[in-house]
MMTF fields as JSON, N, C-alpha, C and O atoms, coordinates in Angstrom:
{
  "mmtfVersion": "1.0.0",
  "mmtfProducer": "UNKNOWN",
  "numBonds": 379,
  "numAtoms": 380,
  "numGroups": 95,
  "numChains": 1,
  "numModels": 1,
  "chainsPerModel": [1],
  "groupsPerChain": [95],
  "chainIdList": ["A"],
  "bondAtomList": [4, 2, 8, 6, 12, 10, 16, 14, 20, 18, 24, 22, 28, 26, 32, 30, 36, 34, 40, 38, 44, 42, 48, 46, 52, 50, 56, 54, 60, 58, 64, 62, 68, 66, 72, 70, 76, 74, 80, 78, 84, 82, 88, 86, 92, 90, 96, 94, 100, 98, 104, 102, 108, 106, 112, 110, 116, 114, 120, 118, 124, 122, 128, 126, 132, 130, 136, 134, 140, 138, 144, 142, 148, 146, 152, 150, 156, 154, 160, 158, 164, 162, 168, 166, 172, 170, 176, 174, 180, 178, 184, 182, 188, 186, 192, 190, 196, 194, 200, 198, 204, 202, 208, 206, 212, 210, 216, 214, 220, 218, 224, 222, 228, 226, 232, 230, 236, 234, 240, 238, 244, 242, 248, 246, 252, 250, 256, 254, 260, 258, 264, 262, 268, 266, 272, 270, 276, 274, 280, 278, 284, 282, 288, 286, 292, 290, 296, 294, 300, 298, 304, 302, 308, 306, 312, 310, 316, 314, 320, 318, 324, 322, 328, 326, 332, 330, 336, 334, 340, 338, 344, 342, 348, 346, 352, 350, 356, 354, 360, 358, 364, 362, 368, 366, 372, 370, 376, 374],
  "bondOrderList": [1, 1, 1, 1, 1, 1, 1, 1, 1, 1, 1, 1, 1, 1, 1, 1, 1, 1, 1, 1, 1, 1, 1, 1, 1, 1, 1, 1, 1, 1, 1, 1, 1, 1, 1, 1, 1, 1, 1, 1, 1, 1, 1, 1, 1, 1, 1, 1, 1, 1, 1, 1, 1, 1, 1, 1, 1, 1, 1, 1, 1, 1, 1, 1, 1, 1, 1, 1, 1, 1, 1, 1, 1, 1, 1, 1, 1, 1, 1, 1, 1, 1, 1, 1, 1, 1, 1, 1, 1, 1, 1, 1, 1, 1],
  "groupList": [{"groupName": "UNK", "atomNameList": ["N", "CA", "C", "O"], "elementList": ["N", "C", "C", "O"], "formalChargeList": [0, 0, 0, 0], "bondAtomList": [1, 0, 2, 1, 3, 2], "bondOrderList": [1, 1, 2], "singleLetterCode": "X", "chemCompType": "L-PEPTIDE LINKING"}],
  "groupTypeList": [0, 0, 0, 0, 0, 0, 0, 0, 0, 0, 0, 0, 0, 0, 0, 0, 0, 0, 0, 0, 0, 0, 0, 0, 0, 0, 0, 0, 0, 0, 0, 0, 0, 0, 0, 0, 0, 0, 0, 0, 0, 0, 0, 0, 0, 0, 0, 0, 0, 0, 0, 0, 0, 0, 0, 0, 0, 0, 0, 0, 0, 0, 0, 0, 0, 0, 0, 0, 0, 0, 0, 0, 0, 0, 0, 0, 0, 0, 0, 0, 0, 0, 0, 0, 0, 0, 0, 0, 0, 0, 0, 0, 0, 0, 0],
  "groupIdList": [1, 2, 3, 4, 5, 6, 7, 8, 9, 10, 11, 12, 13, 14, 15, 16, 17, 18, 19, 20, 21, 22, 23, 24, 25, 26, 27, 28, 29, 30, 31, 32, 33, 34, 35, 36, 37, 38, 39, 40, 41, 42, 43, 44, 45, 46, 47, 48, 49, 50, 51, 52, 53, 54, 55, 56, 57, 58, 59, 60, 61, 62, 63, 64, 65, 66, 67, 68, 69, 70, 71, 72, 73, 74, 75, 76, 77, 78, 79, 80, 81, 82, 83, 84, 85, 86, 87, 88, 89, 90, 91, 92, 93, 94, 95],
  "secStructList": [7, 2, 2, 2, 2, 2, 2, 2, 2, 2, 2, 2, 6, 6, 7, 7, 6, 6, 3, 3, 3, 3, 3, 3, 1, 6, 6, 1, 7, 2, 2, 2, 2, 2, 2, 6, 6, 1, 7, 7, 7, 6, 6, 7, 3, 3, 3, 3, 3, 3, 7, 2, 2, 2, 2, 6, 6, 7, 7, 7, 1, 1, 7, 7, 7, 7, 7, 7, 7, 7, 3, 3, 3, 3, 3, 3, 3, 7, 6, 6, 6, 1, 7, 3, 3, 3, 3, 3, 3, 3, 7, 7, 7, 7, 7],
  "xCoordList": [135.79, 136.126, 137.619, 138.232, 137.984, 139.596, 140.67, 141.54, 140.193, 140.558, 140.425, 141.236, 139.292, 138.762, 140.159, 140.801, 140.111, 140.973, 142.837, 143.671, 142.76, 144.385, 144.113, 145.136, 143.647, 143.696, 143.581, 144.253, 142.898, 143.264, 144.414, 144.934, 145.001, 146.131, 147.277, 148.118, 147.177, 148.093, 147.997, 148.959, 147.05, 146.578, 147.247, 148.074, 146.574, 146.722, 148.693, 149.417, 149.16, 151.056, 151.499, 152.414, 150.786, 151.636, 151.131, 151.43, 150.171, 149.47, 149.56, 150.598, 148.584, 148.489, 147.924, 146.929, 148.634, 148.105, 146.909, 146.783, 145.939, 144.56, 143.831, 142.711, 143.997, 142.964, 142.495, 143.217, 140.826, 140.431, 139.819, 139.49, 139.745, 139.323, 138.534, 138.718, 137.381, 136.317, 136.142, 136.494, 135.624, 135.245, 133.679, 132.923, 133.201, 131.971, 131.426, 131.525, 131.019, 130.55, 129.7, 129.776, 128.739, 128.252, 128.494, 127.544, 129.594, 130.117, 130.582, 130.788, 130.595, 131.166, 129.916, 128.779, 130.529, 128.973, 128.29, 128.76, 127.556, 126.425, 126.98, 126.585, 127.708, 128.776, 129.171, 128.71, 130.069, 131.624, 130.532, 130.657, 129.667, 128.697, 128.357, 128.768, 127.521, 127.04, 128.566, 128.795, 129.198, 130.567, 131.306, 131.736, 131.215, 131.272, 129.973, 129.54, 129.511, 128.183, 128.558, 128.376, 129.191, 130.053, 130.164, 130.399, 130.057, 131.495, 132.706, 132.852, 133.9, 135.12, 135.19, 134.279, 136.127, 136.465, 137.116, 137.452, 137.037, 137.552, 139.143, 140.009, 139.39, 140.601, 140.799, 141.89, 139.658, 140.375, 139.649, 138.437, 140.414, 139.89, 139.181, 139.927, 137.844, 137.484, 137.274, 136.788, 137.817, 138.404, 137.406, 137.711, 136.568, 135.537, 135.825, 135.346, 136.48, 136.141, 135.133, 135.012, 134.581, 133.384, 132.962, 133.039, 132.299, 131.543, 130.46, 129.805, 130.419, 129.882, 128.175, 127.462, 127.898, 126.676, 126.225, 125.266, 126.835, 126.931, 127.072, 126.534, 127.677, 128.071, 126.524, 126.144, 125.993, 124.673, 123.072, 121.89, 123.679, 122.514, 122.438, 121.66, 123.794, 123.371, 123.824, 124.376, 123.631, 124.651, 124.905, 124.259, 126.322, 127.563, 127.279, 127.003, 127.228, 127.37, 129.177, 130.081, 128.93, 130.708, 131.618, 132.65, 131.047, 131.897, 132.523, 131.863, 133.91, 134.034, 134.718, 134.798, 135.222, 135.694, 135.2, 135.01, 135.037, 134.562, 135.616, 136.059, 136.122, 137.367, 136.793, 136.995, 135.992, 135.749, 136.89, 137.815, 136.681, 137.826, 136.934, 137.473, 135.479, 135.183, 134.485, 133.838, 135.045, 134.711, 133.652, 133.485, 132.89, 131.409, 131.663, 131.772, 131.723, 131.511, 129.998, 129.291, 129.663, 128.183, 128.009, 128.545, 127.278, 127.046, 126.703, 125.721, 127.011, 126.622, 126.263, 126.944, 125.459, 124.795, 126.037, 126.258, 126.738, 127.598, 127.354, 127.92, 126.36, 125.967, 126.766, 126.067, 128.16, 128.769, 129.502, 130.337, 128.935, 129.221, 127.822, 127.602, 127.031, 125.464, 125.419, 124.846, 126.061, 126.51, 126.488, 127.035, 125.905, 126.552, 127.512, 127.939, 127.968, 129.481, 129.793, 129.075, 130.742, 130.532, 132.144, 133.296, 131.807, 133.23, 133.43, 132.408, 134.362, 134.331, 134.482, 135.267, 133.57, 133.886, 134.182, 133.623, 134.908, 134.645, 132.826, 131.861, 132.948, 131.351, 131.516, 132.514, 130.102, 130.438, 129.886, 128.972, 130.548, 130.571, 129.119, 128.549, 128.804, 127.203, 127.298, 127.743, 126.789, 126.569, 125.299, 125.363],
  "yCoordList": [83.198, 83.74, 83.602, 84.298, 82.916, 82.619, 83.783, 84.24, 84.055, 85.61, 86.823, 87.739, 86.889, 88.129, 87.6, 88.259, 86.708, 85.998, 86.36, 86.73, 85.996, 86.0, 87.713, 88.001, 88.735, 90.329, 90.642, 91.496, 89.998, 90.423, 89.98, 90.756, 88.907, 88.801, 89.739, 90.244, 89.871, 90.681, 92.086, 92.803, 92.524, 94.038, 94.102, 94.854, 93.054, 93.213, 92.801, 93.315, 91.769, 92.15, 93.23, 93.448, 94.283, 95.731, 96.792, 97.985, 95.966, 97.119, 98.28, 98.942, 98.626, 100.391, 100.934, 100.555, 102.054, 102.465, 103.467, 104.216, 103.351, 103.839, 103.01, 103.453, 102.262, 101.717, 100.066, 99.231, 99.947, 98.628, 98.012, 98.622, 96.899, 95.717, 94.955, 94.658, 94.507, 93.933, 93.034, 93.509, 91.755, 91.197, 90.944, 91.293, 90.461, 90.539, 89.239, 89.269, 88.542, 87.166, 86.131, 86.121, 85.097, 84.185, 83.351, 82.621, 83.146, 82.643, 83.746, 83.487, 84.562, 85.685, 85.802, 86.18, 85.324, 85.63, 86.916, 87.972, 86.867, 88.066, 88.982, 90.1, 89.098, 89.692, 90.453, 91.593, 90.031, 90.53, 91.731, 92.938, 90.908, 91.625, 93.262, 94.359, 92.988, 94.424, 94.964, 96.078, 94.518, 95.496, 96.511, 97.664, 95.502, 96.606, 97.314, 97.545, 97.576, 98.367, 99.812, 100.91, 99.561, 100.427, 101.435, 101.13, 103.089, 103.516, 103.533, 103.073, 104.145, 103.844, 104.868, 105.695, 105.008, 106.008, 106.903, 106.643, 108.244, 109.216, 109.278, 109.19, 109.404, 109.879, 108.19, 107.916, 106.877, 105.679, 105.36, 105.567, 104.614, 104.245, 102.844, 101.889, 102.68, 101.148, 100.926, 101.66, 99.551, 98.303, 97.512, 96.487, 97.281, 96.449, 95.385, 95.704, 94.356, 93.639, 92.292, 91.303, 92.742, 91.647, 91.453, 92.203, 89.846, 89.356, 90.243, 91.129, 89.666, 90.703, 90.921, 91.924, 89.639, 89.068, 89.722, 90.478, 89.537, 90.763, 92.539, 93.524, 92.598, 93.97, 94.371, 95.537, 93.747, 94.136, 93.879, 94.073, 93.455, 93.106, 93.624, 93.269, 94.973, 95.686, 96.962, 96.923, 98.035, 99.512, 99.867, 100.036, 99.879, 100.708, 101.635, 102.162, 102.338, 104.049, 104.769, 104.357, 105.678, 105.939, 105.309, 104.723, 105.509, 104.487, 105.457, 106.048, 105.594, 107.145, 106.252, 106.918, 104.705, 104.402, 102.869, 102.134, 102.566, 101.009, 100.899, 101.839, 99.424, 98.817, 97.261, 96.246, 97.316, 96.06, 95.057, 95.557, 93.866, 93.065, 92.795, 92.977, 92.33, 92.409, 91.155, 90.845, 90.452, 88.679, 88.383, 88.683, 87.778, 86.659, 85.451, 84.603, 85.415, 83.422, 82.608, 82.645, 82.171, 81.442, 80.567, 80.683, 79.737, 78.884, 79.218, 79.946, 79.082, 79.175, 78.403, 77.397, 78.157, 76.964, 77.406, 78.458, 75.697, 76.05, 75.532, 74.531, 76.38, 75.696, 74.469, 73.565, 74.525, 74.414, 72.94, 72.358, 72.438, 71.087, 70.785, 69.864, 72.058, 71.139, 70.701, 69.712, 71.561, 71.654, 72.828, 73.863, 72.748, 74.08, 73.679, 72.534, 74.8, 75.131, 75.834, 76.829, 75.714, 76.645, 77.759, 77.416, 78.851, 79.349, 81.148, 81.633, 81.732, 82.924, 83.687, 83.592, 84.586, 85.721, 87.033, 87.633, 87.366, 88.895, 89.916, 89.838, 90.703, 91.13, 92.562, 93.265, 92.745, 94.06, 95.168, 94.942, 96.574, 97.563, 98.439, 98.974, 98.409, 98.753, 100.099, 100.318, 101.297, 102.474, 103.104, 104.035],
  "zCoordList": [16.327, 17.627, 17.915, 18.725, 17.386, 17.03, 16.906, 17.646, 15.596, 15.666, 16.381, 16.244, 17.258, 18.376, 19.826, 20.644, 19.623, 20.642, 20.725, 21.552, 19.401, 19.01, 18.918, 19.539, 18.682, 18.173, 20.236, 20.814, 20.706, 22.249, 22.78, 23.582, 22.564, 23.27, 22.827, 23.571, 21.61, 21.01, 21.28, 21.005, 21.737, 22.217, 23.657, 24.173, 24.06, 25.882, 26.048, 26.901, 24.977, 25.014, 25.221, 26.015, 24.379, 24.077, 25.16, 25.211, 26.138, 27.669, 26.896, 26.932, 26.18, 26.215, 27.068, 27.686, 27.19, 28.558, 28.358, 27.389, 29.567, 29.064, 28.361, 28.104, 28.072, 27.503, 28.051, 28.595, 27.636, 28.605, 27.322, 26.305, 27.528, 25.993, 26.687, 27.868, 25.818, 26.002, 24.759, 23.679, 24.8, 23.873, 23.602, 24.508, 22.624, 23.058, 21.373, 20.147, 22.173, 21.412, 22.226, 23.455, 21.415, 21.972, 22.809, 23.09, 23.42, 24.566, 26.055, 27.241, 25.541, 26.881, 27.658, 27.375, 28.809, 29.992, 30.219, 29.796, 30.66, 30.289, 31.37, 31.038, 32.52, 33.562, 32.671, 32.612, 31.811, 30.633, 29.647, 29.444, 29.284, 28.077, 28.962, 28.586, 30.17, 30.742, 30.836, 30.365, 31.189, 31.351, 30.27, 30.296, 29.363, 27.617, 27.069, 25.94, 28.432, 27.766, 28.51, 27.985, 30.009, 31.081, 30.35, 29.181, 30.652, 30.036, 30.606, 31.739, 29.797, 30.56, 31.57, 31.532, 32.527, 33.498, 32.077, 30.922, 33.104, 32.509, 32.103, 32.973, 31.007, 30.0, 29.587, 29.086, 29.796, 29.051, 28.216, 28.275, 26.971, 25.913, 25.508, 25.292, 25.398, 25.306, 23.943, 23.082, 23.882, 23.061, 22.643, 23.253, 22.128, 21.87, 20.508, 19.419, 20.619, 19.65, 19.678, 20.4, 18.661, 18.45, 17.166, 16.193, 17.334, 16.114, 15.523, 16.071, 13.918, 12.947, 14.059, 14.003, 14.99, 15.233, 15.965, 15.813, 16.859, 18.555, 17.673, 18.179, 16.674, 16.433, 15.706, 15.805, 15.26, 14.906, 15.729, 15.447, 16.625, 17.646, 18.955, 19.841, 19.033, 20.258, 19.621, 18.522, 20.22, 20.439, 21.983, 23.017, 21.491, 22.591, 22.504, 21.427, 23.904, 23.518, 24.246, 24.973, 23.675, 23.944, 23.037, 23.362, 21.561, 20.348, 19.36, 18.504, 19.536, 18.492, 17.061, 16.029, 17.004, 16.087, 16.055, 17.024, 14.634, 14.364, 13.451, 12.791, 13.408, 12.584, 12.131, 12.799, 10.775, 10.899, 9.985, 9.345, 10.046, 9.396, 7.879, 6.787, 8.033, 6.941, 6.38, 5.381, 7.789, 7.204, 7.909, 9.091, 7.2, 7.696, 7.76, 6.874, 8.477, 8.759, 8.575, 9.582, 7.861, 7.408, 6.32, 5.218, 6.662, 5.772, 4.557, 4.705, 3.048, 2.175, 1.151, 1.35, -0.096, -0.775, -2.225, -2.824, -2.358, -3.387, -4.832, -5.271, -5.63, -6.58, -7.623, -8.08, -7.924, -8.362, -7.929, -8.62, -6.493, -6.073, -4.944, -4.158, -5.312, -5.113, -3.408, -2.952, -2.763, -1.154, -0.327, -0.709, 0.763, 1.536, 1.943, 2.083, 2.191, 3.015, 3.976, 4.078, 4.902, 5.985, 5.543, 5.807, 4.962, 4.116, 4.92, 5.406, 4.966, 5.324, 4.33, 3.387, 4.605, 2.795, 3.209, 4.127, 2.632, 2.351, 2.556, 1.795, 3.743, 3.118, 2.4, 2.245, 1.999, 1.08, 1.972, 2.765, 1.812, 2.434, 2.475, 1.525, 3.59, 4.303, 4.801, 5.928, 3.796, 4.809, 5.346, 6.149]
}
């Protein structure tokens, strides 16, 4: 969530205009959540970044572009030192 965090502040620095950002993760109150479900007023562009988690467990409507980063965060079993781990990977491309 670190990253959804640091990619909003850095969005909301450069105020584009028209456009409204929403985040959307296991901590954002359920207020914030119905609100990125909103559509935007007319001629603005919504911003949705969110976890892989949230991104597969609802649909937005009014979504003309998805940008994913790619990374999973999850525990995984590491044969090789006989441990899970909690590691971020690369995921592979889902159409």
């Amino acid at each position: 969530m670190d990253e959804i965090c640091t990619v909003q502040e850095e969005l909301e620095k450069r105020a584009i205009l028209n456009t409204v950002i929403h985040v959307l993760h296991s901590q954002v109150p359920q207020e914030d959540q119905d609100a990125a479900l909103e559509p935007p007023e007319q001629g603005t562009c919504k911003v949705i970044l969110a976890t892989n988690i949230a991104e597969s467990s609802i649909t937005i409507p009014d979504v003309s572009v998805v940008v994913d980063c790619g990374l999973v965060r999850g525990i995984f079993y590491d044969d090789r030192r006989k441990l899970q781990c909690l590691l971020c990977k690369v995921s592979r491309v889902r159409m």
